[in-house]
Structure formats: C-alpha cells, structure tokens
C-alpha positions in Angstrom: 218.0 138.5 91.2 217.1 136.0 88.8 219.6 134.0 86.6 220.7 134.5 83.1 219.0 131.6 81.3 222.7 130.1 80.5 223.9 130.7 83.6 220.8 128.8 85.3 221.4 125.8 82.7 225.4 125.6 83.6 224.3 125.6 87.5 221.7 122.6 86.5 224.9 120.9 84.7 227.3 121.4 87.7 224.6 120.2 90.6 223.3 116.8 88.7 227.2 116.3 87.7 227.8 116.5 91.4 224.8 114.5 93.5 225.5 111.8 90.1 228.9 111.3 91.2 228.3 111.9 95.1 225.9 108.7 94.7 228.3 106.4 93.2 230.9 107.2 95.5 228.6 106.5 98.3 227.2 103.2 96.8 230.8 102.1 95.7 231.8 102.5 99.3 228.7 100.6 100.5 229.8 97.8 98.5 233.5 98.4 99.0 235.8 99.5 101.6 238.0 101.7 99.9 241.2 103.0 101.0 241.5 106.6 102.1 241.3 109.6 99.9 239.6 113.4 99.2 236.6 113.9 98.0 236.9 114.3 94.5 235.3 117.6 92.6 232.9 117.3 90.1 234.2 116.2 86.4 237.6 116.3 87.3 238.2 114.8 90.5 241.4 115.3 92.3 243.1 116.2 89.6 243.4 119.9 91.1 245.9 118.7 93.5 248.2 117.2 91.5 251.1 119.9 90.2 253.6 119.9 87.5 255.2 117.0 89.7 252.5 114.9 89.9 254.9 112.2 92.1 255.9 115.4 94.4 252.1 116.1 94.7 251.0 112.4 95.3 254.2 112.1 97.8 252.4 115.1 99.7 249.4 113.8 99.7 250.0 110.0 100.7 251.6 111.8 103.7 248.4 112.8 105.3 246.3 109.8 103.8 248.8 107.1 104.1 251.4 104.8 101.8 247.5 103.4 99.8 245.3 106.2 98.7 242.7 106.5 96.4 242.3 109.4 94.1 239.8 109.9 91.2 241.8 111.6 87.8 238.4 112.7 86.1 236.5 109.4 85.6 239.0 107.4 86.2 239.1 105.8 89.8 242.9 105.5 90.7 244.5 103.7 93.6 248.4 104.9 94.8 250.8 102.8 96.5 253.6 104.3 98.0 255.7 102.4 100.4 257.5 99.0 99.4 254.8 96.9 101.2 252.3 98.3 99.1 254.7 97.6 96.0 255.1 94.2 96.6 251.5 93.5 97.3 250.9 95.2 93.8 253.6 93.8 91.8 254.4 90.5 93.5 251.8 89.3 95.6 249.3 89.9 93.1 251.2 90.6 90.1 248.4 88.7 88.4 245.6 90.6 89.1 247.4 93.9 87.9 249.0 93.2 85.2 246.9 94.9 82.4 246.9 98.6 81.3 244.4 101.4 81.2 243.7 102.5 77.9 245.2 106.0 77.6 245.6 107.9 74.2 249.3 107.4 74.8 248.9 104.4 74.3 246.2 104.2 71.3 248.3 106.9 69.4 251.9 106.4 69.8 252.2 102.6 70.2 250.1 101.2 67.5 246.8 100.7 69.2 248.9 99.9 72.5 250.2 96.8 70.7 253.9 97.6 72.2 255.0 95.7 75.5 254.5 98.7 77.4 250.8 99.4 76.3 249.6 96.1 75.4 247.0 94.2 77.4 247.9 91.0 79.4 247.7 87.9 77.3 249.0 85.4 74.6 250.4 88.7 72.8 252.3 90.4 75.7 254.0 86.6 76.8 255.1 86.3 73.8 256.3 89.7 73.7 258.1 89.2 76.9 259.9 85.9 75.8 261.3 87.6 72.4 262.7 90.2 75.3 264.6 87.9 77.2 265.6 85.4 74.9 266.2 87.2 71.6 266.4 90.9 72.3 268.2 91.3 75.9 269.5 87.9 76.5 273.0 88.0 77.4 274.4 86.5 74.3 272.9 89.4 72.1 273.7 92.2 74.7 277.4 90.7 74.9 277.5 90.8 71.1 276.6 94.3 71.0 279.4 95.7 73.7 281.7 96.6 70.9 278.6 98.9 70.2 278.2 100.2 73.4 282.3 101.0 73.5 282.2 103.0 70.0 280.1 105.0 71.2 281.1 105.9 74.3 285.0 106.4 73.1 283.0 108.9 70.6 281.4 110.6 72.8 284.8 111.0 75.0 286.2 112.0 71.7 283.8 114.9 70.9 283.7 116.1 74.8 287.8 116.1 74.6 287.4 118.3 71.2 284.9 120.7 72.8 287.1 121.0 76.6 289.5 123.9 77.1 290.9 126.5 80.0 287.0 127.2 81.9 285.5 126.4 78.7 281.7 125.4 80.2 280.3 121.9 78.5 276.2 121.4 78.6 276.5 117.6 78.5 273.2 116.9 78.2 273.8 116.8 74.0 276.4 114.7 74.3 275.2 112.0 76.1 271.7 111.9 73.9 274.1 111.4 70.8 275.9 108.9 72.7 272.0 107.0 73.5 270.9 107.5 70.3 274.0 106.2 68.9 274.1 103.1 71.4 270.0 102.3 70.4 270.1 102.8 67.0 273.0 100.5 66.2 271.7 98.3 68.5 268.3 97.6 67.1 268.0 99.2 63.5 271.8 98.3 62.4 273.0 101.4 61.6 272.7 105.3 62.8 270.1 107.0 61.7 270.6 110.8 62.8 269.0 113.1 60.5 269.3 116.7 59.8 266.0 119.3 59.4 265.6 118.3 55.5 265.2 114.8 54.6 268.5 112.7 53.8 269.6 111.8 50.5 268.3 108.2 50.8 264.9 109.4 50.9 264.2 108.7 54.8 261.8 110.6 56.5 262.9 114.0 58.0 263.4 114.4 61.5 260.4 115.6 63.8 260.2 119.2 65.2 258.3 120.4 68.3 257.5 123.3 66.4 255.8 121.5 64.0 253.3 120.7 66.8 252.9 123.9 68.6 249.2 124.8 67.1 248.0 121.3 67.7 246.2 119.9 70.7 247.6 116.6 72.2 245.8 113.6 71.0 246.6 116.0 67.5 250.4 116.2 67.8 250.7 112.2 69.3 248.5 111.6 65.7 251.4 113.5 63.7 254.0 112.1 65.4 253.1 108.7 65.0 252.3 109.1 61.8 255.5 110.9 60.9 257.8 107.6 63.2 255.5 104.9 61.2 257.0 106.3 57.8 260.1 106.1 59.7 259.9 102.9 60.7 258.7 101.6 57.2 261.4 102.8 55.2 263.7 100.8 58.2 261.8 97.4 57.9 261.9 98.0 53.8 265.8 98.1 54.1 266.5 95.4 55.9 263.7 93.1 54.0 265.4 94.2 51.1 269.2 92.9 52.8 267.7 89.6 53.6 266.3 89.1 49.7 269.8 90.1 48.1 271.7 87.6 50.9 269.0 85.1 50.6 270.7 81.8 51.9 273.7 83.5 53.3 271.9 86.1 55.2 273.0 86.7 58.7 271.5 88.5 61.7 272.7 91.8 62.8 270.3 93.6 64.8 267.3 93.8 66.8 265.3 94.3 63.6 266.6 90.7 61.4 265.7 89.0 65.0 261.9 90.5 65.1 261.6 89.7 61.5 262.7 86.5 61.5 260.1 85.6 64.1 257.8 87.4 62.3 257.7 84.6 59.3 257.2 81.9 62.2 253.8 80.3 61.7 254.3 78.8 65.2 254.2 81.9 67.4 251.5 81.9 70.3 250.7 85.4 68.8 251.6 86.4 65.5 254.2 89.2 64.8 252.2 92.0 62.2 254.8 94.7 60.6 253.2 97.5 62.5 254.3 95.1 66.0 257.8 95.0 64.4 268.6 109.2 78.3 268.9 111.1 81.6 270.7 109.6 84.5 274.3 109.8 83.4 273.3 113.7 83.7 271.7 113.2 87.0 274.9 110.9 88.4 277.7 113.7 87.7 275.3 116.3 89.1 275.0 114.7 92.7 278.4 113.9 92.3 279.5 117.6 91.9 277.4 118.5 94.7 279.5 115.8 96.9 283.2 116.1 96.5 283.9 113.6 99.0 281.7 110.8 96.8 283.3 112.5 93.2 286.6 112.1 95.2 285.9 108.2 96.3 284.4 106.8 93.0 287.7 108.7 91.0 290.3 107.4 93.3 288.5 103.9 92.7 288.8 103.9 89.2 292.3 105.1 89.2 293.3 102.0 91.1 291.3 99.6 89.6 291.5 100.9 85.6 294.4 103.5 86.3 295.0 106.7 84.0 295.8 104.5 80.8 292.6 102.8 80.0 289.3 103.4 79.3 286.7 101.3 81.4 285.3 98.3 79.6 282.1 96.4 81.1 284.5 93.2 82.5 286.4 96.0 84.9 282.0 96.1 86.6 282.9 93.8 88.8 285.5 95.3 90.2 284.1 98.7 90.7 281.6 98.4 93.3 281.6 101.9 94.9 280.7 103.1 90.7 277.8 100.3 91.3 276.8 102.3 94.5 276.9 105.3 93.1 274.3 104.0 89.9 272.2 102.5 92.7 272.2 106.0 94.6 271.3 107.8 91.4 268.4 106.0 90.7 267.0 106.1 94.3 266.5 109.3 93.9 266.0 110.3 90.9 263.8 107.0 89.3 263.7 107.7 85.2 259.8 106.9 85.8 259.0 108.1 89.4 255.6 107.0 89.3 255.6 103.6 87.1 253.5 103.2 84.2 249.9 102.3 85.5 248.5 99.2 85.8 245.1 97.9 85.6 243.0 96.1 87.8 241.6 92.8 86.5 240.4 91.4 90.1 238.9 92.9 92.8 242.3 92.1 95.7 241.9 93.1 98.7 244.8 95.3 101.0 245.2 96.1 104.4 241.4 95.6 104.9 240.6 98.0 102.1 239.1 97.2 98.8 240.4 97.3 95.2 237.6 97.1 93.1 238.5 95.9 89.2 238.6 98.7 86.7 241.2 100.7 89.1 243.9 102.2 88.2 247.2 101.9 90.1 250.2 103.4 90.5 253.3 102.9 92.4 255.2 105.7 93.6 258.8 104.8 93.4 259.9 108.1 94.0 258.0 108.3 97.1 259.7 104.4 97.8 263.1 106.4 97.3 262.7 108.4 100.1 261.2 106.8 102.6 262.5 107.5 106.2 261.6 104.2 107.3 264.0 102.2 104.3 266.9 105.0 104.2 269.0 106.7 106.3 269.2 110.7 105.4 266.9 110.3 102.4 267.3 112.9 100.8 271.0 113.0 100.8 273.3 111.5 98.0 275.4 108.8 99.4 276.5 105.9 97.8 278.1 104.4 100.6 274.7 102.7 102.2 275.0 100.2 99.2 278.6 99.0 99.7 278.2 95.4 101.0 274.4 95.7 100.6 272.7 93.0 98.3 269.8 95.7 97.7 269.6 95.9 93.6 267.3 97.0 90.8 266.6 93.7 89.3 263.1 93.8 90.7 263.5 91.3 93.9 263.9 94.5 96.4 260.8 96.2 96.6 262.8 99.6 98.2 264.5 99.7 94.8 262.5 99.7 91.9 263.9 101.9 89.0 262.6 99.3 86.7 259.4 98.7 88.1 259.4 94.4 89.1 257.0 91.6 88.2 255.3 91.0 84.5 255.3 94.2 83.7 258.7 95.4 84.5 261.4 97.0 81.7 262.7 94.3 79.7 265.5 96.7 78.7 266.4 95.9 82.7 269.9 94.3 81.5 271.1 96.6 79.2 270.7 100.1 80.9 272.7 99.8 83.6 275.5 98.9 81.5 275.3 102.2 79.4 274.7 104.2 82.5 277.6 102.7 84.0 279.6 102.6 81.1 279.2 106.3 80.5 279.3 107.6 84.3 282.7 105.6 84.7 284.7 106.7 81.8 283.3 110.6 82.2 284.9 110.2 85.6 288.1 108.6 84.3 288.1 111.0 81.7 288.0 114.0 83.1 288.3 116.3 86.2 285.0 118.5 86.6 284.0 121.1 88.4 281.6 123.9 88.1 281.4 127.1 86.2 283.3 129.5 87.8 280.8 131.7 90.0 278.5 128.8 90.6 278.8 127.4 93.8 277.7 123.8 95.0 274.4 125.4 96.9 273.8 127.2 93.6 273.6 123.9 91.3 269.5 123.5 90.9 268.9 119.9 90.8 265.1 120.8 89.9 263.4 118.0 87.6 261.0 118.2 84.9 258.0 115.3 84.9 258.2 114.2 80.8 258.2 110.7 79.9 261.6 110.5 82.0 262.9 112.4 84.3 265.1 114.6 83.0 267.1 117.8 85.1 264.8 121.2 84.2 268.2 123.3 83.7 270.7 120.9 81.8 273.7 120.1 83.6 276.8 122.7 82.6 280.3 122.4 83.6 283.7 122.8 83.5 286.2 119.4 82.1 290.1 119.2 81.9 291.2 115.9 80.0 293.4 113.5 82.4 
C-alpha cells in the first residue's frame, strides 16, 4: 500500500539523516581509533540511554563498554571517563589539552555569554580569573577574615533549629541549612544579606524569582528570564557598593568579595580587563548516612564530646583535632559528589588514551560518581564508613584522582578552600548540638537516600527528623 505523501517525505528525512551520520562515523573511525561505545540513533544519538540519572545511566553503561566510552548526545560527540586512571589522564596528564568548555546555553544564558570561570573559554580571561580566586577571593587571609561570618551564621541557624525542636516534633532541615548557605554567601561576597520576600523590598531591589513564574516557558526561555531577572539583581548590588566607595572616597575600606572585584576592575594593568557584567546539599546528605549508621553517629559524637565537650560550640581551629568529623566529610562526598559527573570539558588537541583516539571538538566528562564507587579503589563501596580515611592521606584537594568532589587541574572549584569549612562547620555543631533520630514509625531501612540530578545533588525527599537540644 502506497504511502501518504507526508509520511513518504518523513521516511526520506529519517534514512538520509541516518546513512549521513552512519558515513561520518565510519570515516571518523577510519581516521581515528575511537574508544568503545553504541551505535548512536539518528538525530539524537545515545541520548535514549541516558535516565533521569544521567551519572547512574553512564555508570551502567561504562560497565559493559569499559572506564573510556564514547557516546554521541545529538550532535555532539562525547567521550566518558570513569575510573581514576582515566581522570588523571584527563585532568592531569593533559590538563592542557582539555581545559576549554563546550558552548552550552547554560552557559550563553546564565553566565553572561559564559564569561564566568566556570563557562569561560581557556585563555588570558580565565588565568586571570583564576588568580583573583586564589589570591583575592579564597586566599586564606580573606577566608580567615570571614570566619566570624561563617560562625553567625551557623550559631543562627542552631538558634532557629533550637526554637523549632520539641518532644517528637519532626524538623525538615533542608530550609535551615539553605538559610544558613545563603546567609554564609551573601555576607561573604555582597556584604550584607539579601533575602527577599515575594514583593519587592522597600529599597527598591529586585523581587525574588519564582519557579512558577517559569512554568509556561521552554528552557533556553526561562534561563533568558532568569538571567535577566539576577542581572537587575546584581546591578542594583554593584550600584550600592559604587555608591559606598564615592561617599568614603579616601577612607574607603574593603569589605567583601564585591569592593575586591571592583577594585581590580579600575586596574588598567590586568591581563584581561574586568567589564561590570564580569563583576547547599551535603550537610543534608552527611546526617542522613549518619542516621542510617549508628555506630558512625555514635563515633563522630563521642569525638566531639571529648575534643569540644558539651559547653562549646565548634569553631574551625578545633579541625584539626577532629579527624574522624574529617572522615566522615571525606565519606560523604565519596558518595554522594555535589557534581557527580564534572562540568564538561572541551577538547582542544587531538590526545591519545589507551590506544584510542580523542579527536578535538569532543566533549568529556568525568564520572566521579562512578570514581566513588569503584571496587577496585574502595572496600564495600557502597557502604558509608568513615573509618577507611582515618590515617589515610587521600583528600579532595585535587592531588588524589579517587577523590575528586572538586573536580582537580585548571579547571577545578576555586571555592575548594572554603566549602569544606561550612560543611564541616555545620555537620559538627548539628552533631554537638543535638541528639537525632528518626520519625517515629520510620525505620533506618525505610530512610530513602534517592537523589535528584539538578545542578547539585540534592536528596529527592528532604531529610526529616527528630532533634532534642544537648
């Protein structure tokens, strides 16, 4: 039976699309040897595999087509690493040759024409960039300047958690700790808090943004609003504090991330000049695997208790002393990595890997999640115990490649010295704090530690519980 005209013309469409793309596989692979992978679908590639956990899916998949796979997400030819020899060989060995982004419509929409120091493209810019980071921004000095910061908020987050406990009164602590974050960042870098109800404050700030605001959009749309909506924002923050520096003239004095970025800014010697548009998560995860293990909750409270006791609150200088806390951070974010798979990177060379080719143009990403739980690094992967990092010299600065929260090489977080410290911070004194336990009815096998894949990753059913004061 003969076709419907449209019908005919869509088959046409789907058989070109297909030998088209089944010819430059087979000439790329003529040309290079690449690394093992499915045969990609026509117009969108593999990315029918890949689930509402795209690292759970890719950590399937690298298990029948090894720790380097290549994948096609539509157009876009991508290379996986999984394993920490294929994490070193991409952010180590040649750091160099990966070290530029894809351009994504993240990144065009919601970072000022990826201008940021995630998004930005290697070169004089993203140096630069990296410098301000650790010398300005992140250095020691400033981070140590800001720990009275860092306390205030925490004692006020203690504060509102004390006010809200009672006899099997269940907490969601998720709220908490955002305020705390928020709190923490904002002070931090824009000198003040700026939490905002649904109408716009007094001062004539910008209101607050709403999901629902969004809902009818498509995405690049809703990015578009957003930005639009945090660039306002953003200029009302940069016309207070220009405004502080011209009444204070000579005496002006530095007191956030902001006066540092626009000080720079006026520098006529910067490699790469500074324009005006250039100017949460784990805590949550930590006291979950901790309620599911009473013997670790037991073992990190008794430590505190002899190393703070039950009069003090924990400051940053009692770190040191607290290494089964440290463990216990280090456990955390083995398994569950804020950014399981790190951001992409871009190839600018054409490497070469176990025998297979790289071609430049591909983009990679590392699996850290999949690093996290590899039988061959860890002992019991998928169980929670801190104890395998007591004495170990394994850390998350970006040296060992089985540990890579914060990604390693030129393109790691620059904000690398100042989580821990809030994580930390937070976990210890929520622990010193308080005695927790579940809901009554909820037992430990009940406690879903399912994630979520957003820009973090967050628990998909907030943590709830039940705290007693100490």
């Amino acid at each position: 039976m003969a076709l419907p005209p449209w019908a005919a013309f869509l088959l046409s469409v789907v058989l070109i699309t297909a030998v088209f793309l089944k010819t430059i596989v087979s000439r790329g692979r003529c040309a290079y040897n690449l690394p093992l992978g499915l045969q990609p679908w026509p117009i969108i590639g593999n990315l029918n595999l890949i689930g509402e956990l795209p690292h759970r899916s890719i950590h399937e998949l690298s298990k029948l087509y090894g720790h380097l796979m290549q994948l096609r997400f539509g157009s876009m030819p991508v290379v996986v690493g999984s394993s920490a020899e294929m994490a070193r060989f991409f952010l180590k060995t040649n750091d160099a040759a990966f070290s530029d982004r894809p351009t994504l419509s993240i990144g065009k929409y919601t970072a000022y024409d990826s201008s940021d120091i995630m998004w930005s493209q290697y070169g004089a810019y993203l140096r630069q960039a990296r410098r301000i980071c650790a010398m300005e921004l992140f250095s020691a000095r400033r981070l140590e300047s800001f720990e009275y910061i860092r306390d205030e908020e925490v004692r006020g987050m203690l504060r509102d958690l004390r006010a809200a406990s009672g006899t099997g009164r269940v907490v969601r602590l998720r709220g908490y700790l955002q305020m705390m974050t928020l709190g923490v960042i904002s002070r931090m870098v824009l000198g003040k808090k700026y939490i905002q109800e649904e109408a716009a404050a007094e001062d004539g700030s910008p209101p607050v943004l709403t999901p629902a605001e969004f809902r009818e959009m498509g995405y690049v749309g809703r990015m578009k609003r957003a930005s639009s909506m945090f660039d306002q924002f953003l200029n009302h923050i940069l016309d207070e504090h220009n405004q502080r520096r011209r009444l204070e003239g000579e005496g002006f004095v530095v007191r956030d991330m902001v006066d540092v970025l626009l000080q720079l800014a006026d520098d006529p010697n910067l490699e790469a000049q500074l324009s005006r548009d250039n100017v949460k998560a784990l805590t949550q995860w930590a006291i979950s695997e901790l309620l599911k293990n009473p013997k670790s909750l037991a073992k990190a409270t008794e430590e505190l208790d002899r190393v703070v006791g039950r009069e003090c609150l924990v400051t940053e200088r009692d770190f040191p002393h607290l290494p089964y806390m440290e463990a216990v951070l280090k456990e955390t974010l083995r398994l569950h990595p804020v950014a399981p798979v790190l951001a992409p990177h871009l190839a600018r060379e054409d490497p070469s890997v176990d025998g297979y080719d790289i071609p430049a143009g591909t983009t990679v990403f590392v699996n850290v999640w999949s690093i996290g739980r590899d039988p061959a690094l860890w002992d019991a992967p998928e169980e929670f115990c801190p104890a395998q990092f007591i004495g170990s010299e394994v850390d998350v600065k970006g040296q060992d490649f089985e540990l890579l929260p914060f990604g390693s090489g030129q393109r790691m977080c620059p904000r690398l010295s100042l989580a821990p410290k809030v994580i930390l911070l937070s976990i210890a004194n929520l622990l010193r704090c308080f005695t927790w336990r579940l809901p009554d009815g909820t037992t430990v096998e009940q406690l879903s530690m399912e994630e979520t894949f957003l820009l973090a990753m967050p628990r998909k059913i907030p943590l709830e519980a039940v705290i007693d004061p100490i």
